[in-house]
C-alpha positions, 0 to 999 in steps of 0.5 A: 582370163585372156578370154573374158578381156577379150570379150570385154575389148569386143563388147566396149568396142560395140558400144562405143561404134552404137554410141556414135551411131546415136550421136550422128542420129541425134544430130541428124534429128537436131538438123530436121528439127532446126529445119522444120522450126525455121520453116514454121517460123517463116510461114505467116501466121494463120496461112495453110501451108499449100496454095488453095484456088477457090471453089466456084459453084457456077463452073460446074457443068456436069457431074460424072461418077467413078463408073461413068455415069452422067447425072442429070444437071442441076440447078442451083438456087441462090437464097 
């Protein structure tokens, strides 16, 4: 009988020190969250959420592939 009250303390004693663990996750997701919300909240409606630069076709000057081969340039009319 003492051996299964021991066992019993033990197996209360690990599911206490789990249900605190979760507790100290669950508020840790809760503080992420409250985080992410505020941020989505802050951003204006419709923006990316990067700065972007926009992409100028006339710059181009020539284009090289991954194994270093220079294409021929090309010309490019405007319609």
């Amino acid at each position: 009988m003492g051996k299964f009250i021991q066992m019993t303390d033990q197996y209360m004693e690990k599911t206490e020190t789990t249900s605190q663990n979760h507790s100290v996750a669950i508020k840790g997701l809760e503080t992420q969250i409250g985080q992410l919300s505020r941020t989505i909240s802050e951003r204006p409606q419709g923006a990316l959420p990067s700065n972007t630069k926009t992409y100028l076709r006339e710059h181009v000057q020539a284009i090289t592939t991954r194994s270093g081969v220079q294409l021929p340039e090309i010309t490019v009319k405007n319609q």
